[in-house]
Backbone atoms as SQL, in Angstrom:
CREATE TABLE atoms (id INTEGER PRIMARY KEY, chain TEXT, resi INTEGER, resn TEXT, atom TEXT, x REAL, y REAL, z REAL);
INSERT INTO atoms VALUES
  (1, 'A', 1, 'UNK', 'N', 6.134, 1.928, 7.287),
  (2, 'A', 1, 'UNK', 'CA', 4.796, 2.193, 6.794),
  (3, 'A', 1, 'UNK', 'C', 4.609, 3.703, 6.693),
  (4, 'A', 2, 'UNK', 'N', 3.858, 4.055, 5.933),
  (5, 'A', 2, 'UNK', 'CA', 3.690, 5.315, 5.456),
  (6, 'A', 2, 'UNK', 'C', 2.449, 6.360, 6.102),
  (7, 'A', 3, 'UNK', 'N', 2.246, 7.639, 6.166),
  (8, 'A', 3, 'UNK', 'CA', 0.612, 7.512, 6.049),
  (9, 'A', 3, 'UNK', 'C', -0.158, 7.976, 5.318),
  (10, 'A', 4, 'UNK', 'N', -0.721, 7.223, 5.240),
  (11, 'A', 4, 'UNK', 'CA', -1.366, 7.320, 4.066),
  (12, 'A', 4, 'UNK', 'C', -2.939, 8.269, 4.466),
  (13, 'A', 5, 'UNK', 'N', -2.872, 9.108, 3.131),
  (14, 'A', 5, 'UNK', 'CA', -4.251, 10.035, 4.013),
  (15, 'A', 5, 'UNK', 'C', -5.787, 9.472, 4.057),
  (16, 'A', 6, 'UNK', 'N', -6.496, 10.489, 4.445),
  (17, 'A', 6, 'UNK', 'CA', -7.961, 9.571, 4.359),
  (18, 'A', 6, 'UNK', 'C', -8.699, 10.982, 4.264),
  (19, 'A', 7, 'UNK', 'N', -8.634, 11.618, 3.817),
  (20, 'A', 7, 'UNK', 'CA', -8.965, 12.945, 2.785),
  (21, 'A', 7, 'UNK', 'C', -8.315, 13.763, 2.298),
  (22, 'A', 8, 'UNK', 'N', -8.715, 14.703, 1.447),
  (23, 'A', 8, 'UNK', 'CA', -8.265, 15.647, 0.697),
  (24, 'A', 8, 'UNK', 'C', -8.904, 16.896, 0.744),
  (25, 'A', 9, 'UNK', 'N', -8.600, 18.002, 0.956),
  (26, 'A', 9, 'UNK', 'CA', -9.177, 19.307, 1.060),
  (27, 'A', 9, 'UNK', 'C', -8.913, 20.514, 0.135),
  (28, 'A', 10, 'UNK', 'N', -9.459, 21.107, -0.429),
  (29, 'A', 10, 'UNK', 'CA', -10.001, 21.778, -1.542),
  (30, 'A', 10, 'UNK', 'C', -9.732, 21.531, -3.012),
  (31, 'A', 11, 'UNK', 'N', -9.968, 20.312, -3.229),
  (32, 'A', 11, 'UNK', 'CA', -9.746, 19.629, -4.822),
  (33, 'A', 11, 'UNK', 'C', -11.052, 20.219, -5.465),
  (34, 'A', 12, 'UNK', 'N', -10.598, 19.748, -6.920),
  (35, 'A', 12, 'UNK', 'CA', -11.784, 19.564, -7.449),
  (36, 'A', 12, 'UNK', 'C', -11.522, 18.066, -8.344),
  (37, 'A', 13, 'UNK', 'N', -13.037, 17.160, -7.962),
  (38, 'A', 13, 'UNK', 'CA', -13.434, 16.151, -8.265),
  (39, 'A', 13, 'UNK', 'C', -14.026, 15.818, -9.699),
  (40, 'A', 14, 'UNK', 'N', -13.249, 14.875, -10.546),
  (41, 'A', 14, 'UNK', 'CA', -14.098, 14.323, -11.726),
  (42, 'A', 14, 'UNK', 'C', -14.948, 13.616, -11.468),
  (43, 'A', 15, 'UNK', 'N', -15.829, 14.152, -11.981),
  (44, 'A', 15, 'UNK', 'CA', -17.292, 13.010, -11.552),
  (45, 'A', 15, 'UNK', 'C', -17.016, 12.028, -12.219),
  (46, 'A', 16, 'UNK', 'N', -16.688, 12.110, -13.905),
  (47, 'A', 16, 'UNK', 'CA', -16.570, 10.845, -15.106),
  (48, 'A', 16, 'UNK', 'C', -15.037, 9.633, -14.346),
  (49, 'A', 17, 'UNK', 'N', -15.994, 8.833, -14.234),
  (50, 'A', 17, 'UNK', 'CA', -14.831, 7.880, -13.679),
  (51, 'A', 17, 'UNK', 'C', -14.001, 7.189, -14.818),
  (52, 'A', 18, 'UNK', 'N', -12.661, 6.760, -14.620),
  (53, 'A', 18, 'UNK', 'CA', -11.761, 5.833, -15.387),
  (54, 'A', 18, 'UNK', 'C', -12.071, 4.544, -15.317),
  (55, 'A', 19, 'UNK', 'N', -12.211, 4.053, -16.234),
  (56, 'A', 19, 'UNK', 'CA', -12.843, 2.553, -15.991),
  (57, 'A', 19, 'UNK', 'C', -11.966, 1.504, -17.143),
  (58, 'A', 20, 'UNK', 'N', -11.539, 0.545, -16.269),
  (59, 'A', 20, 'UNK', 'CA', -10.170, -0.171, -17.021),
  (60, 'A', 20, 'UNK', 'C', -11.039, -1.513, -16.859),
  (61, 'A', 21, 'UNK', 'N', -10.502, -2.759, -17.816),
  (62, 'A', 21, 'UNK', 'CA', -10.319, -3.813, -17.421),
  (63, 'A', 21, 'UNK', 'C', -12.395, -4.299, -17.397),
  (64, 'A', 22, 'UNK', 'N', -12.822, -3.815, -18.108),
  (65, 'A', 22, 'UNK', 'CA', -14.402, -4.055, -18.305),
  (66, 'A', 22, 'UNK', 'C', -14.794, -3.881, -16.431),
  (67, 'A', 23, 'UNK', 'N', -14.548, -2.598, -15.925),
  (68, 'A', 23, 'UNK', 'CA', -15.517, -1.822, -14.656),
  (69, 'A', 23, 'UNK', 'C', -14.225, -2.712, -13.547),
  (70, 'A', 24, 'UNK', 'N', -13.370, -3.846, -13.588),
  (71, 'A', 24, 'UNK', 'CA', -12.426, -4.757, -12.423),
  (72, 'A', 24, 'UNK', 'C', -11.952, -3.512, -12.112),
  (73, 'A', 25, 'UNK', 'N', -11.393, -2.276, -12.724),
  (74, 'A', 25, 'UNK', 'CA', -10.893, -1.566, -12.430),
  (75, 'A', 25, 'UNK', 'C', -11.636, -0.068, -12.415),
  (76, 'A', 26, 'UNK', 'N', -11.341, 0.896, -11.368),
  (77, 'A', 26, 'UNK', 'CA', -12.685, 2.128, -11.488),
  (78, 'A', 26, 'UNK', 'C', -11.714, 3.159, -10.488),
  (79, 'A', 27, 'UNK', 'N', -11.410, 4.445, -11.295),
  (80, 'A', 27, 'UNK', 'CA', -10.805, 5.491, -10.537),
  (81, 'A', 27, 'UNK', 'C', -11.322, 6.613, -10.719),
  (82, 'A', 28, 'UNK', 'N', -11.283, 7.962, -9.691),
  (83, 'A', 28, 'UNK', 'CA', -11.112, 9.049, -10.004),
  (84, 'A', 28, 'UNK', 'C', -10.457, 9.723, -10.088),
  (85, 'A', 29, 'UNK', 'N', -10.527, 10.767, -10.640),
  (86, 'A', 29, 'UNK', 'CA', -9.220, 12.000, -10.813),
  (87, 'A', 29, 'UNK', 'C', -9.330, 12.923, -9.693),
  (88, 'A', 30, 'UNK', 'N', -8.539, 13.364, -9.229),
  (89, 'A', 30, 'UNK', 'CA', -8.748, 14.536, -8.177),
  (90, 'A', 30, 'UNK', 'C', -7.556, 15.309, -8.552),
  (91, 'A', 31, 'UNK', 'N', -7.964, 16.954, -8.709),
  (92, 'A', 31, 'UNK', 'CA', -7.313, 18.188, -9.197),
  (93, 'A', 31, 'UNK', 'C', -6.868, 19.154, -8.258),
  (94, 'A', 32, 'UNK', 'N', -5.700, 19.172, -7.895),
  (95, 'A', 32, 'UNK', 'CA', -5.281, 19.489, -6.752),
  (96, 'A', 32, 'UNK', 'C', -5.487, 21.800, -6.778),
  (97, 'A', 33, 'UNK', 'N', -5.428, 22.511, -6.303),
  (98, 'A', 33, 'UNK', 'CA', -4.799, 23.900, -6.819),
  (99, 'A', 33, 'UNK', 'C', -3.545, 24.350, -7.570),
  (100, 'A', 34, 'UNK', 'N', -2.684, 23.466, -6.710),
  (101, 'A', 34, 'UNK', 'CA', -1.080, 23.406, -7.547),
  (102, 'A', 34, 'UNK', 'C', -1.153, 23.120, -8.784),
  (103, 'A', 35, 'UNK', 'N', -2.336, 22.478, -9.641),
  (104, 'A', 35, 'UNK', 'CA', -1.884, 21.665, -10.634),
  (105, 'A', 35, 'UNK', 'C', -1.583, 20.025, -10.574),
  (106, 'A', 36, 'UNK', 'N', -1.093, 19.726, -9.636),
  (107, 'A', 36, 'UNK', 'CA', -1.305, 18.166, -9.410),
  (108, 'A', 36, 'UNK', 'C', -2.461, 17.359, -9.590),
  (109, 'A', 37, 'UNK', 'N', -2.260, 16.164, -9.830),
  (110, 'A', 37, 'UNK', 'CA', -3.537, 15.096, -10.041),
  (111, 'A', 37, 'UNK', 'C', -2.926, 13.866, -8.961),
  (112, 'A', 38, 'UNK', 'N', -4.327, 13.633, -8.305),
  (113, 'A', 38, 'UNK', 'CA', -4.207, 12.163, -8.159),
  (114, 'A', 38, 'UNK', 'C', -5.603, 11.307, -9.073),
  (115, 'A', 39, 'UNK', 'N', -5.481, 10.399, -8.286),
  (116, 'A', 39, 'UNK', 'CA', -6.230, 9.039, -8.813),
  (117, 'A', 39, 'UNK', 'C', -6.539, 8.819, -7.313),
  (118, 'A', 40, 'UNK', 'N', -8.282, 8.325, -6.810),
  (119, 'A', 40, 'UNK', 'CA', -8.545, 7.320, -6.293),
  (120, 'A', 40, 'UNK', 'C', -9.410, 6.342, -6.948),
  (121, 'A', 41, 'UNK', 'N', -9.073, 4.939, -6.647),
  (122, 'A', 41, 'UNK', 'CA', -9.645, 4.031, -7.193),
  (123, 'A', 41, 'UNK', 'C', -9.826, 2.643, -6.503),
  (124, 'A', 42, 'UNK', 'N', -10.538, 1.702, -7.097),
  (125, 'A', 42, 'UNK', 'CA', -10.760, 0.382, -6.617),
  (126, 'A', 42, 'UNK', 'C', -10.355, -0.617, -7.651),
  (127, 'A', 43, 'UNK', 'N', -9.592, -1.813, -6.928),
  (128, 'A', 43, 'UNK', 'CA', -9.175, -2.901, -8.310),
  (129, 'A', 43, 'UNK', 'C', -10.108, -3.700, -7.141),
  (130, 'A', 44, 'UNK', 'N', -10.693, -4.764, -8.159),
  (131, 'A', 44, 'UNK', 'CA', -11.427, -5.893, -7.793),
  (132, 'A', 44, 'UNK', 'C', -10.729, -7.033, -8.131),
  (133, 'A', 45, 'UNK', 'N', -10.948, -8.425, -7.807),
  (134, 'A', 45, 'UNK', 'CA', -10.052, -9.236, -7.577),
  (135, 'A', 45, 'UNK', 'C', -9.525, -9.637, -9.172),
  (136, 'A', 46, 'UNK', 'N', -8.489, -10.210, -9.601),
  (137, 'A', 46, 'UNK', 'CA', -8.449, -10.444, -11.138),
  (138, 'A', 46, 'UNK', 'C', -6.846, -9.552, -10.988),
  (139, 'A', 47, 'UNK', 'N', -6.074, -10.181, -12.648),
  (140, 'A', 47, 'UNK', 'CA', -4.860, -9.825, -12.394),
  (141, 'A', 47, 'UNK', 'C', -4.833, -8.974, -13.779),
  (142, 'A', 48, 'UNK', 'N', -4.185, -7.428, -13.359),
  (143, 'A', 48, 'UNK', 'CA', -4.034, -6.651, -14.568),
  (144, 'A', 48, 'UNK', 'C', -2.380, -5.951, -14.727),
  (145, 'A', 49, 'UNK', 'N', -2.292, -5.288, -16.024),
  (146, 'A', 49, 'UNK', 'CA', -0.838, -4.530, -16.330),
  (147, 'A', 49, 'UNK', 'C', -1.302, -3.311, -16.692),
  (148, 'A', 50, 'UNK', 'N', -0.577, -2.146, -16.124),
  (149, 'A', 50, 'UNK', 'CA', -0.758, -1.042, -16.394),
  (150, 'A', 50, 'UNK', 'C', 0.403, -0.399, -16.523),
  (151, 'A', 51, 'UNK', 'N', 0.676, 0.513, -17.883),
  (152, 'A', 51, 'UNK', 'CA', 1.698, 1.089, -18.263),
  (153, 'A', 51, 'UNK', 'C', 1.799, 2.456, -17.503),
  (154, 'A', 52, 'UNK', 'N', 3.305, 2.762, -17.761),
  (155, 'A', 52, 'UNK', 'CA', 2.816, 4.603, -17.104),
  (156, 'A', 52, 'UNK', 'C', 3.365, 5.408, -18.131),
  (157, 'A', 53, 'UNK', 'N', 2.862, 6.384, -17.859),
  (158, 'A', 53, 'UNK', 'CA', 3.684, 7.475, -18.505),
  (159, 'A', 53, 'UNK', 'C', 4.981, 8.538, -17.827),
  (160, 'A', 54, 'UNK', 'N', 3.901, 8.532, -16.656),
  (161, 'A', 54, 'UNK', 'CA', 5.062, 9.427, -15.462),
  (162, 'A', 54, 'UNK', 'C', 5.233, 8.359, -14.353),
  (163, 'A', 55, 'UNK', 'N', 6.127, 8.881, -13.746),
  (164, 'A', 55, 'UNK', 'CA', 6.357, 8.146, -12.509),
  (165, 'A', 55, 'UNK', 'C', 5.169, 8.328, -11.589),
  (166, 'A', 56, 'UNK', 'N', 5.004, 7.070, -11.081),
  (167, 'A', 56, 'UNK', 'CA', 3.596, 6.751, -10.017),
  (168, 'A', 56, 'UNK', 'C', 3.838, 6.369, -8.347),
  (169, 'A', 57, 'UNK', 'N', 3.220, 6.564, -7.573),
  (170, 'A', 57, 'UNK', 'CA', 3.456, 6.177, -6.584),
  (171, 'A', 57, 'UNK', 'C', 1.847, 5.273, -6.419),
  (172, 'A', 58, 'UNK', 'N', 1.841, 4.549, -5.909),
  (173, 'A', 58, 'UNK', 'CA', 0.208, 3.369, -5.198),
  (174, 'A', 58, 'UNK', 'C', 0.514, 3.313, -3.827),
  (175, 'A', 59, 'UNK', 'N', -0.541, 4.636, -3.148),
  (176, 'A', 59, 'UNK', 'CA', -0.437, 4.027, -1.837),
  (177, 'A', 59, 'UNK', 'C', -1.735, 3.029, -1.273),
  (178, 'A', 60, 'UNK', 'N', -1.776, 2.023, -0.972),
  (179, 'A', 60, 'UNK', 'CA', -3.187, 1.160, -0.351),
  (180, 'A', 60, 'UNK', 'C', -3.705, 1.499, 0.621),
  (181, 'A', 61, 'UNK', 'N', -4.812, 1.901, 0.806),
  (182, 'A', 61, 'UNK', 'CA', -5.624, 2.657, 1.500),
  (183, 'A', 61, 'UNK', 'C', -6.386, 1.283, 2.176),
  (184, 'A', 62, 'UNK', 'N', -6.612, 0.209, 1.296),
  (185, 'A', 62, 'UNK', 'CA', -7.528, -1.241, 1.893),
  (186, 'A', 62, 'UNK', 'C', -7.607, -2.457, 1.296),
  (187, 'A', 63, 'UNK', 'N', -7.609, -3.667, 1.566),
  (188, 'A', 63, 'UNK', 'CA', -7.031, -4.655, 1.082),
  (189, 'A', 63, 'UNK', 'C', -5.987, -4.740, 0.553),
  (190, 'A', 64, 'UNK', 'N', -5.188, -5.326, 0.094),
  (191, 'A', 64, 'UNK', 'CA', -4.033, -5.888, -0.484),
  (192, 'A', 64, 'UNK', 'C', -3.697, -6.247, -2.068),
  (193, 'A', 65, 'UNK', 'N', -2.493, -6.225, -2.229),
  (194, 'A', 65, 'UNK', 'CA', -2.342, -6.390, -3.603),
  (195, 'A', 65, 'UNK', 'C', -1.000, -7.172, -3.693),
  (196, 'A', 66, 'UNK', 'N', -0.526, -7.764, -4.818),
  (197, 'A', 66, 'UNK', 'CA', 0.986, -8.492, -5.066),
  (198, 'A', 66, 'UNK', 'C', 0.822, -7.408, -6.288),
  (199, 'A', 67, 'UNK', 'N', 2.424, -7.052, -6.627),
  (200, 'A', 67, 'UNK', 'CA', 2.569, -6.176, -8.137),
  (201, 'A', 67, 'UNK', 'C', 4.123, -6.638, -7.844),
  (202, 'A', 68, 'UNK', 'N', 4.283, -6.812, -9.696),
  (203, 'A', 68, 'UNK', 'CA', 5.583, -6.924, -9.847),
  (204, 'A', 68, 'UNK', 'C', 5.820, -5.716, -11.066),
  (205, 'A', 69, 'UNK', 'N', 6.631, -4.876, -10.785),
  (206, 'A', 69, 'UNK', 'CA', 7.235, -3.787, -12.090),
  (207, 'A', 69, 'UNK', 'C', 7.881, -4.307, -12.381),
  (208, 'A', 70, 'UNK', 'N', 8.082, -3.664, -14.305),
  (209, 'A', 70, 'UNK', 'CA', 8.253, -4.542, -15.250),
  (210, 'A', 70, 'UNK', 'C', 9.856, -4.237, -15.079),
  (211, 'A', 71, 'UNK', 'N', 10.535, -5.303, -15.819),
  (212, 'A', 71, 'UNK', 'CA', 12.118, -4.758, -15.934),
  (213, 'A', 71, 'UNK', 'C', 12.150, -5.203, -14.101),
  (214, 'A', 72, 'UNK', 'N', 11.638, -6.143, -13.383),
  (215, 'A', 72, 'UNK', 'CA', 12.287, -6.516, -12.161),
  (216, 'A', 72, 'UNK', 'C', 12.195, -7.806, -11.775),
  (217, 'A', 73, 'UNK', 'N', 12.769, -8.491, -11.130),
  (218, 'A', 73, 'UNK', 'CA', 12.468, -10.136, -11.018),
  (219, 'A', 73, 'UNK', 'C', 11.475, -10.055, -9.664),
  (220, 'A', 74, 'UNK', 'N', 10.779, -10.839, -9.388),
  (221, 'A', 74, 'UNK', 'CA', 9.967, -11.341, -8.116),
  (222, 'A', 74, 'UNK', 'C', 8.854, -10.144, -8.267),
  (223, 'A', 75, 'UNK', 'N', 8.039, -10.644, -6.892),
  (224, 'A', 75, 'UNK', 'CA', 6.785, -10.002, -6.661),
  (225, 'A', 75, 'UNK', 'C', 6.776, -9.787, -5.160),
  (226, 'A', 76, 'UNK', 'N', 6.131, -8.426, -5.142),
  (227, 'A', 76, 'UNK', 'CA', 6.273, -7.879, -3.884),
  (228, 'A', 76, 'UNK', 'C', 4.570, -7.953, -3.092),
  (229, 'A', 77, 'UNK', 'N', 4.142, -7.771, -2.162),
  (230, 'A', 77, 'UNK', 'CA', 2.383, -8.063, -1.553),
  (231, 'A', 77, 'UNK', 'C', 2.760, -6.537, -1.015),
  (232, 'A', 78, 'UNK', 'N', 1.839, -6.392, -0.951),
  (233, 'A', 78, 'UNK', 'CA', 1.321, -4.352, -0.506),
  (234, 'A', 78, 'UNK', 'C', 0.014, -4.646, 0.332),
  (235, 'A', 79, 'UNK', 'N', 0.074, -4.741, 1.483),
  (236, 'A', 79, 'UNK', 'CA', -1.004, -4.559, 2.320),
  (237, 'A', 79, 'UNK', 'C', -1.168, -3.222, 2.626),
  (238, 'A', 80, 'UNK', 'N', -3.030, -2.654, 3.100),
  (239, 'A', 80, 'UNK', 'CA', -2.906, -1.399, 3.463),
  (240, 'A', 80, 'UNK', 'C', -1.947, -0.856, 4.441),
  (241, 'A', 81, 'UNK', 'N', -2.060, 0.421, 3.917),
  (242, 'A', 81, 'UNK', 'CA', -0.811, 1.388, 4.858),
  (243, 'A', 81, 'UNK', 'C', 0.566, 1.342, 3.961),
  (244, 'A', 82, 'UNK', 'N', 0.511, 0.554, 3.069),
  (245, 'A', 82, 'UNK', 'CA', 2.134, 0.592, 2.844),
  (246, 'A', 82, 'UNK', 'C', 1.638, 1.304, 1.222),
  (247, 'A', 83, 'UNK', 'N', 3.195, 1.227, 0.456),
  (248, 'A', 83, 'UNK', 'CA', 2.671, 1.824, -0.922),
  (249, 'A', 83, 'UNK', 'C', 3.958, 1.291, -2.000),
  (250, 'A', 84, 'UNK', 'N', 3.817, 2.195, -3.107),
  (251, 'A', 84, 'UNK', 'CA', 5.126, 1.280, -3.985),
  (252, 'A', 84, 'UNK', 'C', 5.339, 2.270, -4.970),
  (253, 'A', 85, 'UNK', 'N', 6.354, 2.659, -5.935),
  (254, 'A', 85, 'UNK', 'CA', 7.048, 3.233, -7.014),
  (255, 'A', 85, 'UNK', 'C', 6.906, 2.648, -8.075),
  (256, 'A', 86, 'UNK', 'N', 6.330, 3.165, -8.840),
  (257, 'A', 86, 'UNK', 'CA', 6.727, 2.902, -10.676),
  (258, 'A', 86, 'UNK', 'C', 7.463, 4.036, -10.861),
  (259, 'A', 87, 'UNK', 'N', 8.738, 3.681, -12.027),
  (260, 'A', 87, 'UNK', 'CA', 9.318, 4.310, -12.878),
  (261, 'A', 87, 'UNK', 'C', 8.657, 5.023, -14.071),
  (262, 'A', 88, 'UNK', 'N', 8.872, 6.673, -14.253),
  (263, 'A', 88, 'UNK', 'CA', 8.182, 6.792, -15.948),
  (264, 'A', 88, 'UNK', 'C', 8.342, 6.086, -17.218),
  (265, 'A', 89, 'UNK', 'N', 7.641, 5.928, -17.888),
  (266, 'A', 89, 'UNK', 'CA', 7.897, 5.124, -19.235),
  (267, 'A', 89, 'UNK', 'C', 7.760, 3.245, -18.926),
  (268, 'A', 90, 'UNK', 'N', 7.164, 2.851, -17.872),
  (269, 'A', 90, 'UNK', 'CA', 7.270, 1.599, -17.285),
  (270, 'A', 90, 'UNK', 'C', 5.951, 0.992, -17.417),
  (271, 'A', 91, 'UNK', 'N', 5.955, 0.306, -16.369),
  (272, 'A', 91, 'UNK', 'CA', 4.638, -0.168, -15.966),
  (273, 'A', 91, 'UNK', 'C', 4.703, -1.351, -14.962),
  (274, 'A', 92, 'UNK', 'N', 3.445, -2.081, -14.278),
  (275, 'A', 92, 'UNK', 'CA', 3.494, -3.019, -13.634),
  (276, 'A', 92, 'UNK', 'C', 2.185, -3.784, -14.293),
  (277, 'A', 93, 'UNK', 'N', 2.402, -5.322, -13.130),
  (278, 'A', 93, 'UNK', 'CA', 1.332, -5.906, -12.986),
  (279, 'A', 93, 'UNK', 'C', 0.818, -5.809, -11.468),
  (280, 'A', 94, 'UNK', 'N', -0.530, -5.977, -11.831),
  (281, 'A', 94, 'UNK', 'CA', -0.838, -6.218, -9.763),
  (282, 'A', 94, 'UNK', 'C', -1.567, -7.097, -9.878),
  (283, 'A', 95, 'UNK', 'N', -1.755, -7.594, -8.922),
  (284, 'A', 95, 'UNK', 'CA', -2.750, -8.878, -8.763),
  (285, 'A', 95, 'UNK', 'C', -3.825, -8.512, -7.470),
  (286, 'A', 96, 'UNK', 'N', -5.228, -8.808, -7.433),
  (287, 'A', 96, 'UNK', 'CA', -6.077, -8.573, -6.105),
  (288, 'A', 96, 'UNK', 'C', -6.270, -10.274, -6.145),
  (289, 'A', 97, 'UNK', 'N', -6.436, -10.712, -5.103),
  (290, 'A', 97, 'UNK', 'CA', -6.518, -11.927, -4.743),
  (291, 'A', 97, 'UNK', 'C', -8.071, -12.345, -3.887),
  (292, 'A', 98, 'UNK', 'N', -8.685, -11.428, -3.365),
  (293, 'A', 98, 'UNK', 'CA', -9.572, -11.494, -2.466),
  (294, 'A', 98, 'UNK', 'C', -9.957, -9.886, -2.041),
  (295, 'A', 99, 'UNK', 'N', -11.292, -9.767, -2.447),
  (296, 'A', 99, 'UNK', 'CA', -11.564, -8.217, -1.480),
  (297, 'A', 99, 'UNK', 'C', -11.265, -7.366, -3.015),
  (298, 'A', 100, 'UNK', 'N', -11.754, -6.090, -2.268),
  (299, 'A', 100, 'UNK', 'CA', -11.222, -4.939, -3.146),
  (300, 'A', 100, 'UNK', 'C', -9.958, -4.288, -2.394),
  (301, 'A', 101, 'UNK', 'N', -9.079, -3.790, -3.419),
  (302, 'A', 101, 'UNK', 'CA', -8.303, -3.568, -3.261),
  (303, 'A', 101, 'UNK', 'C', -8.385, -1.809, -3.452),
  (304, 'A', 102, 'UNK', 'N', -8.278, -1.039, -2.602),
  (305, 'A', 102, 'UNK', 'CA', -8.668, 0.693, -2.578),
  (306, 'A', 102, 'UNK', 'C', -6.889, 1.508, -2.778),
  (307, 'A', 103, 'UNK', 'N', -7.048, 2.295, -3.543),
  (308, 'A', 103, 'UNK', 'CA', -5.764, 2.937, -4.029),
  (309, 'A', 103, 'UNK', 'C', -6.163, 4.587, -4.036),
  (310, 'A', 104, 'UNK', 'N', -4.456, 5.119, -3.896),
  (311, 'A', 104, 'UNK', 'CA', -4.434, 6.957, -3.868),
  (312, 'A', 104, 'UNK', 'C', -3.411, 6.287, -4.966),
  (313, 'A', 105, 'UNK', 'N', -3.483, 6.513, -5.975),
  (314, 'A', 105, 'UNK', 'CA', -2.032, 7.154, -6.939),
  (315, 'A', 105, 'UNK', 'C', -1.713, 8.290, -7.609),
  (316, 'A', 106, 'UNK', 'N', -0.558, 8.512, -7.155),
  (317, 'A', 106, 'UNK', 'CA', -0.049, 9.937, -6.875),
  (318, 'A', 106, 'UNK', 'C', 0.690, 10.226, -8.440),
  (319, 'A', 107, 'UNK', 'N', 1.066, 11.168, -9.206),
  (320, 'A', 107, 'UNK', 'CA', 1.931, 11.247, -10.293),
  (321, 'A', 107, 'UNK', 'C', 2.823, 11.918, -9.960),
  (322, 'A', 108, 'UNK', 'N', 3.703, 11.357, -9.837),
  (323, 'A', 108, 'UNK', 'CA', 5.450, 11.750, -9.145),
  (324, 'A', 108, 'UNK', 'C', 6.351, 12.548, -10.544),
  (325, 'A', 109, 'UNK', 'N', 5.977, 12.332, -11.326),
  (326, 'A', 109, 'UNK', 'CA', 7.250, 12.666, -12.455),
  (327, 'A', 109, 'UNK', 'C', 6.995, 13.091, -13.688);
């Protein structure tokens, strides 16, 4: 298990949220000094696919998720604390089953 953080210190915050999937899905951007971005966000229960462009990391911050990336057989469950890899140029599915599901995704690549 990983750890996963539970703040961030001197970002700057998009107020305009990302909103996927008619509002099931709702993130923000956070702008690091380096130049880095993350994403925090919430998936609500319902099953979606999201492509990438760069490589991603999803760490779960609360509730749970199943995701299978594309180009792989089976499905993996991600309870909080743990997290998972997308490849650039890819994508996954995830599934929330119950609860909201709370995410940090990181852009690795």
């Amino acid at each position: 298990m990983s750890s996963i953080p539970t703040q961030f210190s001197n970002v700057t915050a998009v107020a305009k949220a990302n909103v996927y999937f008619e509002g099931k899905v709702v993130s923000h951007s956070i702008l690091f000094p380096d130049g880095s971005k993350k994403t925090l966000g919430l998936i609500y229960p319902g099953e979606f696919h999201f492509g990438t462009e760069k490589a991603e990391r999803m760490e779960i911050v609360a509730g749970a998720c199943s995701v299978k990336i594309d180009g792989q057989t089976g499905t993996a469950t991600y309870p909080a604390g743990e997290s998972f890899e997308v490849p650039a140029k890819s994508g996954f599915d995830i599934e929330v089953n119950g609860g909201i599901c709370e995410y940090i995704c990181s852009f690795i690549g």
